[in-house]
MARKOL-43830 format. One record per residue (C-alpha): z, y, x. Coordinates in pm, 1 decimal, m for minus. Each point is the difference from the previous one (the first is absolute). Example, Ala and Ser with C-alpha at 12.3 -4.5 7.8 and 13.67 -1.06 7.14 Angstrom:
! MARKOL-43830
+----------+----------+----------+
|       pz |       py |       px |
+----------+----------+----------+
|    780.0 |   m450.0 |   1230.0 |
|    m66.0 |    344.0 |    137.0 |
+----------+----------+----------+
//
This chain:
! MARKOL-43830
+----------+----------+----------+
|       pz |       py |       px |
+----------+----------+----------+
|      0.0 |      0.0 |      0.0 |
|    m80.4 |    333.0 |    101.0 |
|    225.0 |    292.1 |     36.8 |
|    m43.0 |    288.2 |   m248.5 |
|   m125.8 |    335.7 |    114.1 |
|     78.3 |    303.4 |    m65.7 |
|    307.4 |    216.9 |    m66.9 |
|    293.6 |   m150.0 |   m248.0 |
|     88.0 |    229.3 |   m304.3 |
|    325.3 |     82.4 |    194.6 |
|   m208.5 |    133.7 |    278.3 |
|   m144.6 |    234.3 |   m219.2 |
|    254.9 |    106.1 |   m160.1 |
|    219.1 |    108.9 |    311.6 |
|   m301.8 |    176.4 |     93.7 |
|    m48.2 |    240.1 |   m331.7 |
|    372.2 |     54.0 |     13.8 |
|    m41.1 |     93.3 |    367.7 |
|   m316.8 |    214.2 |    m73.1 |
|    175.4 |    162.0 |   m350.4 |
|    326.8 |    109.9 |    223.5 |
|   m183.0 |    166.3 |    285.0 |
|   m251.2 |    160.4 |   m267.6 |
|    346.5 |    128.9 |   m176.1 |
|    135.3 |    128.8 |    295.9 |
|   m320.3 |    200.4 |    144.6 |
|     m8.2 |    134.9 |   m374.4 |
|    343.8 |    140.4 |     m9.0 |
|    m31.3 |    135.2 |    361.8 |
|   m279.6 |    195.0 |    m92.7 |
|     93.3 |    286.1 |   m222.7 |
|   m233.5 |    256.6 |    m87.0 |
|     38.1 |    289.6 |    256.8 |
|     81.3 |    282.7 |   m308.6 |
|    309.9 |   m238.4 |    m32.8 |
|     38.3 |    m10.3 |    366.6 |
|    m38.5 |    371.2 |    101.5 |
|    269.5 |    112.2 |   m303.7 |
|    219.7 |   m252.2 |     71.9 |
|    m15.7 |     84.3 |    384.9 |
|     85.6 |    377.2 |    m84.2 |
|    260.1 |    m32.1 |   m254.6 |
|    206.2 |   m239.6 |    211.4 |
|    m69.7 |    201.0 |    267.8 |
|    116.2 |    284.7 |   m216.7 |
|    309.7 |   m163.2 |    m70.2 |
|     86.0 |   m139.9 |    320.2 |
|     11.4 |    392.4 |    114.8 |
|    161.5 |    133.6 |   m282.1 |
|    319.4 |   m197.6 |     91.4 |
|      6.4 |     53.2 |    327.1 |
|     m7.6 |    393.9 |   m104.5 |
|    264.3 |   m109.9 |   m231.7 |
|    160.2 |   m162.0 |    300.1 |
|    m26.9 |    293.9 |    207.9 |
|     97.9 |    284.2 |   m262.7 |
|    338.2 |   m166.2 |    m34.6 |
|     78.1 |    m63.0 |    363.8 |
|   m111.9 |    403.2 |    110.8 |
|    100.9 |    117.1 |   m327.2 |
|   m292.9 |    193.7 |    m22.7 |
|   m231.6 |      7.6 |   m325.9 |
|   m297.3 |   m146.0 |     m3.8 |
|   m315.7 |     68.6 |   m240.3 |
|   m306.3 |   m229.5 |    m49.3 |
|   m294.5 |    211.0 |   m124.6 |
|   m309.3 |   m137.6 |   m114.8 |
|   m333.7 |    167.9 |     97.5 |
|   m356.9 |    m29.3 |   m103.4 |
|    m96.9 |   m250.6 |    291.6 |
|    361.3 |   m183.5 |     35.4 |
|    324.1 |    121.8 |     53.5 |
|    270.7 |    200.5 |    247.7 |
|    362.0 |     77.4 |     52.8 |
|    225.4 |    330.9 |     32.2 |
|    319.7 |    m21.6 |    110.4 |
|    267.1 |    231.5 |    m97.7 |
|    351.3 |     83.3 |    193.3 |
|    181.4 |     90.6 |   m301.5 |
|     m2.7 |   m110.5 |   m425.2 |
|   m158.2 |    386.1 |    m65.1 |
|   m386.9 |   m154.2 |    m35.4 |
|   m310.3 |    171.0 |   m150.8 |
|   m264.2 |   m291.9 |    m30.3 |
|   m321.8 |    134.3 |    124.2 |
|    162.2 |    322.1 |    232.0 |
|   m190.7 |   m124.9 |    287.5 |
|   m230.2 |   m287.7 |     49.2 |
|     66.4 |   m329.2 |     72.3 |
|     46.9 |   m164.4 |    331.6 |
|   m121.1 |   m287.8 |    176.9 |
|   m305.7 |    m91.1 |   m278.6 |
|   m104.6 |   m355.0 |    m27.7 |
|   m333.1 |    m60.3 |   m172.2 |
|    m84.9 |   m360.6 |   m239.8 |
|   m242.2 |   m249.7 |     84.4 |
|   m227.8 |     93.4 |   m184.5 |
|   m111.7 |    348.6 |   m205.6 |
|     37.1 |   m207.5 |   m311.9 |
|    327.5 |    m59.8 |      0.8 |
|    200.0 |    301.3 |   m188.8 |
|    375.3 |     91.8 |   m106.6 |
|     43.4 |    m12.7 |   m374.9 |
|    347.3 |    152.6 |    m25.9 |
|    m12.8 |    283.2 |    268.1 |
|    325.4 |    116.6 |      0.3 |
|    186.8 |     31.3 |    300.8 |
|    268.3 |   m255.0 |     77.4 |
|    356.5 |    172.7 |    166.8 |
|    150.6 |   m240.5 |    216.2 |
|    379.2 |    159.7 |    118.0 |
|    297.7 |   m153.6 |    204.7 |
|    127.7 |    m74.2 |   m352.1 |
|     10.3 |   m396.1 |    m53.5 |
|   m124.9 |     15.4 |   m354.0 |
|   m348.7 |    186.0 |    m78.8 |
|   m167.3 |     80.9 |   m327.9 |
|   m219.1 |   m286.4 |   m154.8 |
|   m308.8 |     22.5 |    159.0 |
|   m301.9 |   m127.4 |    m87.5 |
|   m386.0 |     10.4 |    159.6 |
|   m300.1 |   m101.5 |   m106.9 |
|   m261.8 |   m114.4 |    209.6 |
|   m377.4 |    m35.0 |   m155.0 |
|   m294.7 |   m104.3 |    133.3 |
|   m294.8 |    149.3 |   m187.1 |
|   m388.5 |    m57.6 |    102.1 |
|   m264.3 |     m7.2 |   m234.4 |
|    118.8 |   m320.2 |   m231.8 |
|    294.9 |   m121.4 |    248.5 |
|    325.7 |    101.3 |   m136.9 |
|    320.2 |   m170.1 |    160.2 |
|    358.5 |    175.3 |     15.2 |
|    316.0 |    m25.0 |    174.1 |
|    336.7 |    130.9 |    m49.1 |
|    271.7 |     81.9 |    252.9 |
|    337.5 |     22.1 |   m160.2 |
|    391.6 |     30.2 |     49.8 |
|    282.9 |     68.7 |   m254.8 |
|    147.3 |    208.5 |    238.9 |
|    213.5 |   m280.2 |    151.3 |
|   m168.5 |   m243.5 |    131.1 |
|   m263.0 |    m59.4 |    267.6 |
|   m370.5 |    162.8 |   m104.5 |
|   m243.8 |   m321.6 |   m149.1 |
|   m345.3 |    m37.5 |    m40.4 |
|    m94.8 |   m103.1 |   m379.4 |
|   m340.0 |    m79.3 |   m140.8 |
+----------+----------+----------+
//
């Protein structure tokens, strides 16, 4: 009697599972880049925003995030007696990309106070029909999170 040829239904099987996970895997790796780009700046965004948080308590100086047109900057003040917009921000950081824009552009007051006001920005992404948004948020007690 002959041997059979060819692969056993087991074979195959292990094979489509092995083909179906690595197809799942490069699929959730590869995120659109509008995802990727507003995700990028609003952690980015909130990674800085508590270390400004960080540093307003331990100089007890105040600290103002103020968005612009293109991204955003900082002023810092010595003392609580602030006028937002007396002078223009300092040390501007641009987004990614030109689509990406601040919904909510009020500034945020960060102070050597360890509770702030609610805060909360929106992120969007807008270009032609792509629409995505992201929020950065805090209660005023804890740490600053990125929310979809």
């Amino acid at each position: 009697m002959t041997p059979a040829r060819g692969l056993t239904l087991l074979e195959l099987l292990v094979v489509l599972a092995i083909v179906g996970l690595s197809l799942a895997l490069v699929s959730l790796s590869l995120r659109p880049s509008t995802d990727r780009l507003l995700w990028r700046d609003a952690t980015r965004l909130q990674a800085q925003l508590e270390a400004a948080r960080v540093q307003a308590r331990a100089q007890g100086v105040w600290l103002s995030w103020v968005p612009t047109a293109q991204g955003y900057g900082w002023q810092v003040y010595p003392a609580p007696a602030l006028k937002s917009g007396d002078r223009a921000p300092e040390k501007l950081q641009t987004w990614s990309s030109p689509h990406i824009r601040v919904r909510s552009p009020a500034p945020v007051l960060l102070g050597p106070e360890p509770i702030l006001n609610p805060t909360r920005i929106v992120l969007e992404w807008v270009h032609e029909s792509e629409r995505g948004q992201l929020e950065i948020v805090t209660d005023g007690l804890a740490a600053f999170e990125v929310r979809p």
